[in-house]
C-alpha positions in Angstrom: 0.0 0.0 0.0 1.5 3.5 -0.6 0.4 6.3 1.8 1.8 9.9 2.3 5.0 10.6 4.7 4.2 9.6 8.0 2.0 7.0 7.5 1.9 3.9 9.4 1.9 1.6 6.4 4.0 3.7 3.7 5.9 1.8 1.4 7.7 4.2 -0.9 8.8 7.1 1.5 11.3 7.9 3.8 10.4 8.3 7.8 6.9 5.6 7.7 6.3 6.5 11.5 7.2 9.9 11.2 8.8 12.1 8.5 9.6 15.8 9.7 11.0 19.1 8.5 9.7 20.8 11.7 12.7 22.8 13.0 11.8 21.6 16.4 10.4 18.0 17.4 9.6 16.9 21.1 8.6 13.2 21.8 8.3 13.3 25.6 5.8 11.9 28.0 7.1 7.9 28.1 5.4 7.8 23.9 7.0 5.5 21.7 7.2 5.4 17.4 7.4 1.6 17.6 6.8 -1.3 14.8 7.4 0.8 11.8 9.1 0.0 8.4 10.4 1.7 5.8 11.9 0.4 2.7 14.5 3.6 2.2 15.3 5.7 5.1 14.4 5.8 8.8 11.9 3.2 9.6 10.7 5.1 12.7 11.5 8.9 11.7 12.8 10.9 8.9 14.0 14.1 9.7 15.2 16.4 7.9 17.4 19.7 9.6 15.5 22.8 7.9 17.4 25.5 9.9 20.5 26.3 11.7 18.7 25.6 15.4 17.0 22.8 14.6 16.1 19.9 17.6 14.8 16.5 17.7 14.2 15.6 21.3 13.2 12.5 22.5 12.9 12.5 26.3 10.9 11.3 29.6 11.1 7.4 29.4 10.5 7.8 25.7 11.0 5.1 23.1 11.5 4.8 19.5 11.5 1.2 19.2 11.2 -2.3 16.6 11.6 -0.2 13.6 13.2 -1.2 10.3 14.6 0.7 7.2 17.4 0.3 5.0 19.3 2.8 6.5 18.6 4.3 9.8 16.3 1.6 11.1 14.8 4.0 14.5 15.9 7.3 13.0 17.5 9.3 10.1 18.6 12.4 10.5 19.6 14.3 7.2 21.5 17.8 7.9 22.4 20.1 4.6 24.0 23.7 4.6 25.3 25.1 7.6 22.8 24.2 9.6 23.4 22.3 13.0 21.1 19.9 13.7 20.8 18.1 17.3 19.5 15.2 17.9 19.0 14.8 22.0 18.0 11.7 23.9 17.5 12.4 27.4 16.6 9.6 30.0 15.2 7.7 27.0 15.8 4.6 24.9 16.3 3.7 21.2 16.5 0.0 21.3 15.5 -3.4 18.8 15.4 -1.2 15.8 17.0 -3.0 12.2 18.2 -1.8 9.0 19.6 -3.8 6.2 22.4 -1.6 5.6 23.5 0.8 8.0 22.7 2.7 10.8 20.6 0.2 13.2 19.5 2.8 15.7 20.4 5.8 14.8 21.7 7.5 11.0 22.5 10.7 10.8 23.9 12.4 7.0 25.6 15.8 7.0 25.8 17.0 4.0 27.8 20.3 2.0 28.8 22.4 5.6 26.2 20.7 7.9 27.7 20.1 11.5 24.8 18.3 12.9 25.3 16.9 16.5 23.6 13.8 18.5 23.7 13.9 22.4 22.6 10.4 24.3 22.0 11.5 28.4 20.7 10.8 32.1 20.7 7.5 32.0 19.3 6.8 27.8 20.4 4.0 26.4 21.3 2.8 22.9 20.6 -1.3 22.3 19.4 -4.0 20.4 19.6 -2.4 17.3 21.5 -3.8 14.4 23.3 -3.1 10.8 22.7 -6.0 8.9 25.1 -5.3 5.9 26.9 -2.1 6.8 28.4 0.0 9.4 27.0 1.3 12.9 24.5 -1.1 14.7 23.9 1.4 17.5 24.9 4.4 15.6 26.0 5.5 12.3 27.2 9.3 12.4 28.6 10.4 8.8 30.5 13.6 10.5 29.5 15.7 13.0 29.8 15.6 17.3 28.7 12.8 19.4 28.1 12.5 23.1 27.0 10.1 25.3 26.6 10.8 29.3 25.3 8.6 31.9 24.2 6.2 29.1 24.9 3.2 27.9 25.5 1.1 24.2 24.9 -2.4 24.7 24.0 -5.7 22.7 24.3 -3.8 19.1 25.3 -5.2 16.1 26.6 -4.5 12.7 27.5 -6.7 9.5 30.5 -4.9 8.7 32.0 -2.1 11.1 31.2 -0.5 14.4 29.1 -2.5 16.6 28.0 0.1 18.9 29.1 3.5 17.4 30.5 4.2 13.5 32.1 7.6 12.9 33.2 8.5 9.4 34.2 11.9 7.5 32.0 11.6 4.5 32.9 14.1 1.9 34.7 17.6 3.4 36.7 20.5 2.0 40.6 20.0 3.1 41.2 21.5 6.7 37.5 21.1 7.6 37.1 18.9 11.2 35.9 15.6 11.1 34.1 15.3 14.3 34.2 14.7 18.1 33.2 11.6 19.8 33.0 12.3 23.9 32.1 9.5 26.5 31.5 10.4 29.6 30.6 8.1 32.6 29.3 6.0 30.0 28.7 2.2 29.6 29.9 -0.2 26.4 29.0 -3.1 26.2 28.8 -6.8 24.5 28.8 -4.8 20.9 29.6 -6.9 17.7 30.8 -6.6 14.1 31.3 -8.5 11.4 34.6 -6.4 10.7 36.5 -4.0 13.4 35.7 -2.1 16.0 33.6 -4.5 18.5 31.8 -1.2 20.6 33.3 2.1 17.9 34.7 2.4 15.3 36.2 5.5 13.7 37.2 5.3 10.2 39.3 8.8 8.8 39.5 7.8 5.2 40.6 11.4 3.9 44.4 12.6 5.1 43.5 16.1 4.1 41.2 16.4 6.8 41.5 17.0 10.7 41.4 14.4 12.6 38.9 13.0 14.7 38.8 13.3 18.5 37.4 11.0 20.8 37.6 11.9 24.7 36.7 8.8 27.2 36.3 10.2 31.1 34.9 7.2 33.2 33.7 4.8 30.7 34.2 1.2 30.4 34.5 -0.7 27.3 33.8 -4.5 27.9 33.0 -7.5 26.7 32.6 -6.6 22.7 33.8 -8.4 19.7 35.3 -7.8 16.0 34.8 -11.1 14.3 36.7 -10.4 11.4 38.7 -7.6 11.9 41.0 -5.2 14.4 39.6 -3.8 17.1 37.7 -5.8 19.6 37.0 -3.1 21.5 37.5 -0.1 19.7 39.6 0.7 16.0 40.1 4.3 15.8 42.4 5.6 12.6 42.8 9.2 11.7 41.5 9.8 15.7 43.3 12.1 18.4 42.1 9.8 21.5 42.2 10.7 25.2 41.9 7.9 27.7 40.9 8.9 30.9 39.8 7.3 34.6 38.3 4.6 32.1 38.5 0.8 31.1 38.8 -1.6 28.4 38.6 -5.0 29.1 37.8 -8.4 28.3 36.9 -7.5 24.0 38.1 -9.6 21.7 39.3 -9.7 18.0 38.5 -13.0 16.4 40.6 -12.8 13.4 42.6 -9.7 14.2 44.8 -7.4 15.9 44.1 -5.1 18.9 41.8 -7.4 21.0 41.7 -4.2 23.3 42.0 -1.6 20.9 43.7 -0.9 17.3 45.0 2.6 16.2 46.5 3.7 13.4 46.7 6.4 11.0 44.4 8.0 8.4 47.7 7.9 5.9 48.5 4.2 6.7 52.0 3.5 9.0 54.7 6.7 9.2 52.9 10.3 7.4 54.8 12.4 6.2 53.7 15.2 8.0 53.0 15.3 11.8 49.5 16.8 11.4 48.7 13.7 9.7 49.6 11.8 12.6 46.9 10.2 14.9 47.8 10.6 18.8 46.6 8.5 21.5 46.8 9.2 25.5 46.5 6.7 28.4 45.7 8.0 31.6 45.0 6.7 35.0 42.9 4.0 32.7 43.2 -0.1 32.5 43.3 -2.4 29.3 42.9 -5.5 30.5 42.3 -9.0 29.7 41.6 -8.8 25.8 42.3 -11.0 23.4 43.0 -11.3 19.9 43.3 -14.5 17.4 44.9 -13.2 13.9 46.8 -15.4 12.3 50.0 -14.3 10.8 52.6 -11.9 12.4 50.6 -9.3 13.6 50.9 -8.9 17.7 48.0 -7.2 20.1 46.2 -8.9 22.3 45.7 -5.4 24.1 46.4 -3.0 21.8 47.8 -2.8 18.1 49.3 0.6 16.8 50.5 1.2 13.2 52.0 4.4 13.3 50.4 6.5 15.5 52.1 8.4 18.1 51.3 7.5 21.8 
């Protein structure tokens, strides 16, 4: 049956439980966009950022819920220009969501000079969701700043790369930032992928562009898995990465290196240039107990670096 956008049974648009261009959205009150599917993009809601304020907040024990789409199975958020978008989750849940490609839970695009953010806090939590075929079962965030705080990814899944969380730069002008990733007293756990990165995975394809940053203050990282390649708990390339009060334990790489966690640079081994370099800080933090299977010559059980700076 075809129906108009936001239709409960739409089979030929975007956003089948709700599609929005509203520059500000509030799901509160414990209500739920639940059993929704969409055969394109975001099988519970489409939204698309239409100026440079524009919110999308889901909070009060809400849930957006059992959704599917090919990318973006709970939501997709598209962000153009040089708008900022933010997507907030406050003391509520996106969980059991699916899309065949990427983006279980969450998907969010930004596009020409869009810096679209997506904050997770007081206690929300990100699980169940899974990327079939692609990248990001929790999360999928194609540049742009992520935070989670007092929350927790657990039991997410993706075919390919980043179980829990998957950062890439998409397209950008030289010199343009890629994105921040900050955790903050923050839960990670029993994540999977097909490829690397168990819980996250950043991916800085471009050298021309800053580096990522991810910032870790009291989190833990446990119990994930890459089954097929580096990074059972977390593979970060092109990333500046800051360690703090926090854990990584018990992950595993299946048939990789870096059980713990693999980092490496955006240019591949030595740059040639030190901004190219990727640099990693330990501090007051534990690796412990991870594991990693590769077979060949490549060492980690804990952590696996290829060039970057520590």
């Amino acid at each position: 049956r075809e129906n108009d956008r936001g239709g409960h049974f739409g089979l030929l648009e975007p956003g089948c439980g709700m599609y929005g261009t509203s520059a500000h959205i509030e799901i509160t009150n414990m209500s739920s966009i639940t059993g929704h599917m969409s055969p394109s993009l975001g099988g519970g809601i489409f939204w698309k950022a239409d100026s440079l304020d524009a919110t999308l907040t889901v909070r009060d024990s809400s849930e957006i819920a059992y959704n599917a789409a090919q990318h973006g199975g709970g939501i997709y958020v598209l962000n153009k220009r040089e708008y900022k978008a933010r997507l907030l989750l406050d003391g509520s849940a996106i969980h059991d969501n699916f899309a065949n490609i990427s983006g279980g839970g969450v998907m969010l695009v930004n596009l020409d000079d869009g810096q679209a953010s997506v904050t997770y806090a007081n206690g929300s939590a990100l699980m169940r969701n899974s990327a079939r075929g692609g990248n990001g079962g929790g999360q999928n965030i194609q540049r742009g700043n992520l935070h989670f705080q007092d929350s927790v990814v657990t039991e997410n899944s993706a075919g390919a790369n980043g179980g829990g969380i998957y950062m890439s730069e998409s397209r950008l002008d030289p010199g343009q930032p890629a994105g921040v990733l900050m955790l903050t007293r923050s839960l990670l756990m029993n994540n999977t992928a097909g490829a690397g990165g168990g819980s996250i995975c950043i991916d800085r394809h471009d050298d021309d562009v800053y580096a990522f940053a991810c910032i870790m203050e009291d989190t833990h990282v446990a119990g994930s898995m890459a089954f097929d390649g580096t990074g059972g708990g977390l593979h970060l390339v092109g990333c500046d990465t800051s360690v703090v009060n926090s854990s990584i334990a018990r992950n595993i790489a299946v048939a990789g290196s870096g059980g713990g966690l693999y980092v490496g640079n955006a240019c591949g081994g030595a740059c040639s240039q030190a901004d190219d370099q990727a640099h990693f800080v330990l501090a007051n933090s534990h690796v412990s107990q991870n594991l990693a299977f590769e077979f060949g010559d490549s060492p980690g059980g804990t952590v696996s670096n290829t060039g970057a700076p520590a």
